[in-house]
N, CA, C and O atoms as a GROMACS GRO file, in nm:
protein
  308
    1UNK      N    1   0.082  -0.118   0.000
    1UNK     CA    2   0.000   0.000   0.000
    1UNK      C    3   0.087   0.125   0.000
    1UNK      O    4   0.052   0.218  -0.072
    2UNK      N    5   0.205   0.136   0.080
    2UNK     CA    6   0.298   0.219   0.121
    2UNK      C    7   0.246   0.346   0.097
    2UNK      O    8   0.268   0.418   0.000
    3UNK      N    9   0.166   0.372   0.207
    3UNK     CA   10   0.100   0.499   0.256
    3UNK      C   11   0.204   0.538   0.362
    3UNK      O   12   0.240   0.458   0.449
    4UNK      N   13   0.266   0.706   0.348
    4UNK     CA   14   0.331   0.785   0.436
    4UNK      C   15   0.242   0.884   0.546
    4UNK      O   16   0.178   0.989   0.533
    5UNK      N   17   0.268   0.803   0.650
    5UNK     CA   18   0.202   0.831   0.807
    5UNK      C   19   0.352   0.857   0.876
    5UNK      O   20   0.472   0.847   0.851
    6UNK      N   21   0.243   0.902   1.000
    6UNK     CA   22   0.348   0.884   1.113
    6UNK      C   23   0.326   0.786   1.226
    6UNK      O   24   0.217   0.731   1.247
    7UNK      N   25   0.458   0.764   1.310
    7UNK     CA   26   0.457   0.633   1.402
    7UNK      C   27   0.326   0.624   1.439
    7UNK      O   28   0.267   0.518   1.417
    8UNK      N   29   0.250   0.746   1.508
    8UNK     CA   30   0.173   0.766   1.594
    8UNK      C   31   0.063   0.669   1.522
    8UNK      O   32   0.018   0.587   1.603
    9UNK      N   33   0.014   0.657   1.407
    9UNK     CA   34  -0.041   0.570   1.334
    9UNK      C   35  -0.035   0.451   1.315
    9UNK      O   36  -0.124   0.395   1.250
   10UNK      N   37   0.080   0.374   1.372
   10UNK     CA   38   0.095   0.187   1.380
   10UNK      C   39   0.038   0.156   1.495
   10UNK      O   40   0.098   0.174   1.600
   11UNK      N   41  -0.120   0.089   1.490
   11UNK     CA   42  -0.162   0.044   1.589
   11UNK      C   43  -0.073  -0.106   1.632
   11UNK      O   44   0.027  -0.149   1.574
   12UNK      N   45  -0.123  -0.149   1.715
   12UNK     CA   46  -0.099  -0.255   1.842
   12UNK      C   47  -0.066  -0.384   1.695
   12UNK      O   48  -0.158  -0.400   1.614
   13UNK      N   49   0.016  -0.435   1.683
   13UNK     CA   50   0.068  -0.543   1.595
   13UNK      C   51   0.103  -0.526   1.456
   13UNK      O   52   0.132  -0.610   1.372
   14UNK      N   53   0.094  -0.398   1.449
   14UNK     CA   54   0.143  -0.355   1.276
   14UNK      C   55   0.265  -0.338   1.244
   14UNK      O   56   0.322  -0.315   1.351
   15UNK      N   57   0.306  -0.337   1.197
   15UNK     CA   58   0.460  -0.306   1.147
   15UNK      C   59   0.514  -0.211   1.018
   15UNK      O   60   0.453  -0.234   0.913
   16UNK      N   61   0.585  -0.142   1.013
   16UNK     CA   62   0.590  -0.026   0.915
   16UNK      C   63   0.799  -0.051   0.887
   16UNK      O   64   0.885  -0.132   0.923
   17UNK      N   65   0.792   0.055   0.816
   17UNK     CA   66   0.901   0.080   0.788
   17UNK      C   67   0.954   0.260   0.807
   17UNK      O   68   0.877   0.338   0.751
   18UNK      N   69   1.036   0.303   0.856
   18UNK     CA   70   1.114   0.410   0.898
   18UNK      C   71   1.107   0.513   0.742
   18UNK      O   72   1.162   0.444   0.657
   19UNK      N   73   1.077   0.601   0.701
   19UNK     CA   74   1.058   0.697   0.558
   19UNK      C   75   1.166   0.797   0.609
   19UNK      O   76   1.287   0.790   0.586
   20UNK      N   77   1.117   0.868   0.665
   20UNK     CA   78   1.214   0.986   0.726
   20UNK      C   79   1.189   1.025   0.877
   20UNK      O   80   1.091   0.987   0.942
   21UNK      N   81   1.286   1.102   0.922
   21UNK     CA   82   1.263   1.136   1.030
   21UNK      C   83   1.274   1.323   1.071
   21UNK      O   84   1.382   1.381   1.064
   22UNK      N   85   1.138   1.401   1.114
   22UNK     CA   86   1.139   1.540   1.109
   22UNK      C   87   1.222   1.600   1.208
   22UNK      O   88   1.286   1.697   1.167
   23UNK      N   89   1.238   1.569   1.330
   23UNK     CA   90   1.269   1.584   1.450
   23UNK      C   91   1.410   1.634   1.458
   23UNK      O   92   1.505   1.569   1.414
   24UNK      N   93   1.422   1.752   1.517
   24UNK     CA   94   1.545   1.780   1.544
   24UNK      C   95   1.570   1.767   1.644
   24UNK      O   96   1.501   1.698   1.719
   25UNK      N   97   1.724   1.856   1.698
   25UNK     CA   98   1.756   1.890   1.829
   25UNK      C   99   1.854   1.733   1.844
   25UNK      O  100   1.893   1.650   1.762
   26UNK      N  101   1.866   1.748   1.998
   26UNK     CA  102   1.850   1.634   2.115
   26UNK      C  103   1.775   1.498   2.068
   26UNK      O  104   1.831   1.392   2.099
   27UNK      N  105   1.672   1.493   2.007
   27UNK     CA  106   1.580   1.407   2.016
   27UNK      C  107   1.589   1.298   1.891
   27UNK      O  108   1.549   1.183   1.874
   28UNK      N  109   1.664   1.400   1.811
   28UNK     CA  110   1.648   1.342   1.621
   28UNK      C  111   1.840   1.237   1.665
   28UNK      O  112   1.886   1.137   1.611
   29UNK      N  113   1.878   1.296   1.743
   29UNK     CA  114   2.024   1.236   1.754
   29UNK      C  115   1.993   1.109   1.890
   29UNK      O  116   2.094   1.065   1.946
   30UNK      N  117   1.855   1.056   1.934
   30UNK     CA  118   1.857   0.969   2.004
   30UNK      C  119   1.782   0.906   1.939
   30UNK      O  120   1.769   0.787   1.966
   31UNK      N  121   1.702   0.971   1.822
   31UNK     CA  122   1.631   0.857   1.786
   31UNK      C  123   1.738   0.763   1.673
   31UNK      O  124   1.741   0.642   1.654
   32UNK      N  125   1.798   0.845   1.627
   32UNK     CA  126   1.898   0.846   1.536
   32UNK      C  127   2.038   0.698   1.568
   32UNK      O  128   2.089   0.615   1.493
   33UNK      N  129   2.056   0.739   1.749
   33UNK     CA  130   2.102   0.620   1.781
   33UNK      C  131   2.089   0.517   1.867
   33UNK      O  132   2.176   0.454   1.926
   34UNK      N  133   1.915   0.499   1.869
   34UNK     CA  134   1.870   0.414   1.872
   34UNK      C  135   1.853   0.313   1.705
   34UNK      O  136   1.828   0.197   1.674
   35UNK      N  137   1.872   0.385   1.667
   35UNK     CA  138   1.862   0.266   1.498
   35UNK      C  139   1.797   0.325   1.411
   35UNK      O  140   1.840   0.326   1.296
   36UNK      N  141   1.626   0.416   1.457
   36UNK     CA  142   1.601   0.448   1.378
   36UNK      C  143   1.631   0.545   1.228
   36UNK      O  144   1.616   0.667   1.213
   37UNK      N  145   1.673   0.450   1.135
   37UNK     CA  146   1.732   0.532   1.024
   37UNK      C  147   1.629   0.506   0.872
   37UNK      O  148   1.525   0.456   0.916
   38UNK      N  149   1.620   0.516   0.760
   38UNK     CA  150   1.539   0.509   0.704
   38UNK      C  151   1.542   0.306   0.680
   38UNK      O  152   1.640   0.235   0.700
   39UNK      N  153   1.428   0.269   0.641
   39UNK     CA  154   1.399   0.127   0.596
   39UNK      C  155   1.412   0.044   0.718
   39UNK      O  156   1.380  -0.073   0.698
   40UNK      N  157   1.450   0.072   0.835
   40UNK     CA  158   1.458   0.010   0.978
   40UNK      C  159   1.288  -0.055   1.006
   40UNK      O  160   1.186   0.014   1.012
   41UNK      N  161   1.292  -0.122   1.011
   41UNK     CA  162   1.137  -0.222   1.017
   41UNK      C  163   1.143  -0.198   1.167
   41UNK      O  164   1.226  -0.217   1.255
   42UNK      N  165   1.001  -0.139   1.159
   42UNK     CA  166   0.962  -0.120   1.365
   42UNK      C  167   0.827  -0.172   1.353
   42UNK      O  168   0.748  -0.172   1.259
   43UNK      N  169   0.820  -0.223   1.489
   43UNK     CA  170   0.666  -0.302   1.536
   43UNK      C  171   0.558  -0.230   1.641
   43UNK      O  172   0.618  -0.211   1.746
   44UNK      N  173   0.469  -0.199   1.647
   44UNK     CA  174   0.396  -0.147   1.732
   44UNK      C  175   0.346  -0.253   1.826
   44UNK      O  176   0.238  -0.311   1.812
   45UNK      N  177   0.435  -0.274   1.925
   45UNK     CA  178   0.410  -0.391   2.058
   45UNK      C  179   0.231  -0.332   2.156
   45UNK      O  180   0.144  -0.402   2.208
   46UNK      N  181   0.243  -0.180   2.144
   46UNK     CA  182   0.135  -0.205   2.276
   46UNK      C  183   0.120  -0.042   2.286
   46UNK      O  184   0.198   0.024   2.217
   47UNK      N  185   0.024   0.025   2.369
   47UNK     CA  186   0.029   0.164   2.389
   47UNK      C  187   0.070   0.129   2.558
   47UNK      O  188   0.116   0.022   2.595
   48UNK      N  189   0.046   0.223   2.629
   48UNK     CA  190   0.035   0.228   2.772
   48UNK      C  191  -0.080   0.260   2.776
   48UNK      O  192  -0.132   0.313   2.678
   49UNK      N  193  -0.171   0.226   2.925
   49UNK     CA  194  -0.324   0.239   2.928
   49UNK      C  195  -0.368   0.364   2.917
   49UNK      O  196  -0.471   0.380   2.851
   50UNK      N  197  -0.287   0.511   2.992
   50UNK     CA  198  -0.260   0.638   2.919
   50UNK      C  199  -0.340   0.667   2.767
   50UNK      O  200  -0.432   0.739   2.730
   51UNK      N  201  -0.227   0.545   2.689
   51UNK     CA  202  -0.242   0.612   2.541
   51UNK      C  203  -0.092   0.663   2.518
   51UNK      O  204  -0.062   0.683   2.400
   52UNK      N  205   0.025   0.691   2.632
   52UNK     CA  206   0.129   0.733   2.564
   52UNK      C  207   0.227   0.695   2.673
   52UNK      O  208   0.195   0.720   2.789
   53UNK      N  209   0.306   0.656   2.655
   53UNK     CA  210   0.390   0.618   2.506
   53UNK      C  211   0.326   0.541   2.498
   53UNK      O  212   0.233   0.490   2.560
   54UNK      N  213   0.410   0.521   2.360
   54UNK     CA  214   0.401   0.388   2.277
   54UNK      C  215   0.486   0.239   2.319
   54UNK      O  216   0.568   0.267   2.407
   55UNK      N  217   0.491   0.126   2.292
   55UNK     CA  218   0.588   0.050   2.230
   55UNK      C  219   0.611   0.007   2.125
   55UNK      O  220   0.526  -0.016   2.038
   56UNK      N  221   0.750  -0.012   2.114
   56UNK     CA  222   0.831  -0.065   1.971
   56UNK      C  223   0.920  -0.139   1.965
   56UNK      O  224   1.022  -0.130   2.033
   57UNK      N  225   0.902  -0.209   1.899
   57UNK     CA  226   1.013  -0.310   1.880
   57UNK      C  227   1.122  -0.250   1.766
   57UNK      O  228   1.069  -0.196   1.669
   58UNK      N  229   1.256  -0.255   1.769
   58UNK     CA  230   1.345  -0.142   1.680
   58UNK      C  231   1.486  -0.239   1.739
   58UNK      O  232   1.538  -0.256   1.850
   59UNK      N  233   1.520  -0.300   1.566
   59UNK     CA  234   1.635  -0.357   1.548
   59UNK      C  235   1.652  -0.486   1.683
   59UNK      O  236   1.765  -0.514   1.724
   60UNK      N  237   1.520  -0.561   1.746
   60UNK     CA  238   1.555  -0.639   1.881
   60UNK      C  239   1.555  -0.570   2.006
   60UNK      O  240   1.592  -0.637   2.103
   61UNK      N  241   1.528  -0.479   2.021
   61UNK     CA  242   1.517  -0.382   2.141
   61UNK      C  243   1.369  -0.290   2.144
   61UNK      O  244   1.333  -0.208   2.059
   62UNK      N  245   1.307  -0.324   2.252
   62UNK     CA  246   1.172  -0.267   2.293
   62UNK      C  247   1.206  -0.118   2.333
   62UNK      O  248   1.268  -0.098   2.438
   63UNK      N  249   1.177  -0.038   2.272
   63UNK     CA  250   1.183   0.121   2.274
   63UNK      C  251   1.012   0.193   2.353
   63UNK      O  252   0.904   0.154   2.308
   64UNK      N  253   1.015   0.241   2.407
   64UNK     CA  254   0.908   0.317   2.454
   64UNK      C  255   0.905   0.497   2.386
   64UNK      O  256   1.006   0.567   2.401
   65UNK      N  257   0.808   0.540   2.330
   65UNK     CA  258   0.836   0.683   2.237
   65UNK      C  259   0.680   0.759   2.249
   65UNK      O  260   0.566   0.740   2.206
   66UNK      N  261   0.740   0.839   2.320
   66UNK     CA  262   0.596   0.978   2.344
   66UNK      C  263   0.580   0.970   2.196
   66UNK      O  264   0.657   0.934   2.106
   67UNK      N  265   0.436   1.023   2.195
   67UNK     CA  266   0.330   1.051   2.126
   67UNK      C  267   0.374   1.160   2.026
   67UNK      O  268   0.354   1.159   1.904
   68UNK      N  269   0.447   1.271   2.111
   68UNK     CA  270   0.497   1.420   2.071
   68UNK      C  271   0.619   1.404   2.012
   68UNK      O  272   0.671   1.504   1.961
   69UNK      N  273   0.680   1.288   2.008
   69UNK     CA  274   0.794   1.222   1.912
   69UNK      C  275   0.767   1.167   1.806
   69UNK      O  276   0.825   1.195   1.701
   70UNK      N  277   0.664   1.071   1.818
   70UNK     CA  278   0.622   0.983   1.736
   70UNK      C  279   0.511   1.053   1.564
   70UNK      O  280   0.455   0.986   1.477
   71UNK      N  281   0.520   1.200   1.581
   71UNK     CA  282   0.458   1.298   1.514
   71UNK      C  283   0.540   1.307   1.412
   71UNK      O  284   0.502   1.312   1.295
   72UNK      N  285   0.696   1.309   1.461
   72UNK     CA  286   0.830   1.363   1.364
   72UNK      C  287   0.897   1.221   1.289
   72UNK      O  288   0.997   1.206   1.219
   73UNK      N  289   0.815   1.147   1.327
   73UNK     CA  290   0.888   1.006   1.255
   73UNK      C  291   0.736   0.949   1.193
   73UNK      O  292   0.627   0.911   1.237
   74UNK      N  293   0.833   0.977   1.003
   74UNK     CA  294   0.747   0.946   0.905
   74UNK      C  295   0.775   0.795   0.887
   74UNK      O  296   0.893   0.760   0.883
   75UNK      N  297   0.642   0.670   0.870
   75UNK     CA  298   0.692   0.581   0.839
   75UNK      C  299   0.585   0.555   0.697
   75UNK      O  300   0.493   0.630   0.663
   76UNK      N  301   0.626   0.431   0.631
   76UNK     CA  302   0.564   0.350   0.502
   76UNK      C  303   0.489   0.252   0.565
   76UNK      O  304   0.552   0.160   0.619
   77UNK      N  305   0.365   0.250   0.569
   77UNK     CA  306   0.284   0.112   0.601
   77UNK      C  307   0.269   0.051   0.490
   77UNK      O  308   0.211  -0.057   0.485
   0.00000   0.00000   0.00000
């Protein structure tokens, strides 16, 4: 289909792929080395009962990512 969304859009068992990432600062250089780089396959494990964060699965490692992050990271479903 490869429709361009953002994270905030992979519900609970979907899986996408990494497009770009908007985010600067501090934040674009942690997401940056955490793995996320373009074509990096991430999983949407779960929300918190909240609603935020998120979980992700990224390169074997469960990542947790606010909502207000997850805005600046474009992915391909």
């Amino acid at each position: 289909m490869n429709e361009i969304k953002n994270l905030n859009d992979l519900k609970p068992g979907q899986s996408a792929k990494i497009k770009e990432l908007l985010s600067i600062g501090s934040i674009r250089r942690r997401l940056l080395d955490i793995g996320l780089i373009e074509n990096t396959e991430v999983e949407c494990l779960g929300r918190s009962p909240g609603g935020d964060p998120s979980a992700f699965l990224i390169r074997g490692a469960v990542i947790a990512i606010r909502s207000e992050d997850c805005i600046n990271i474009m992915i391909s479903i």
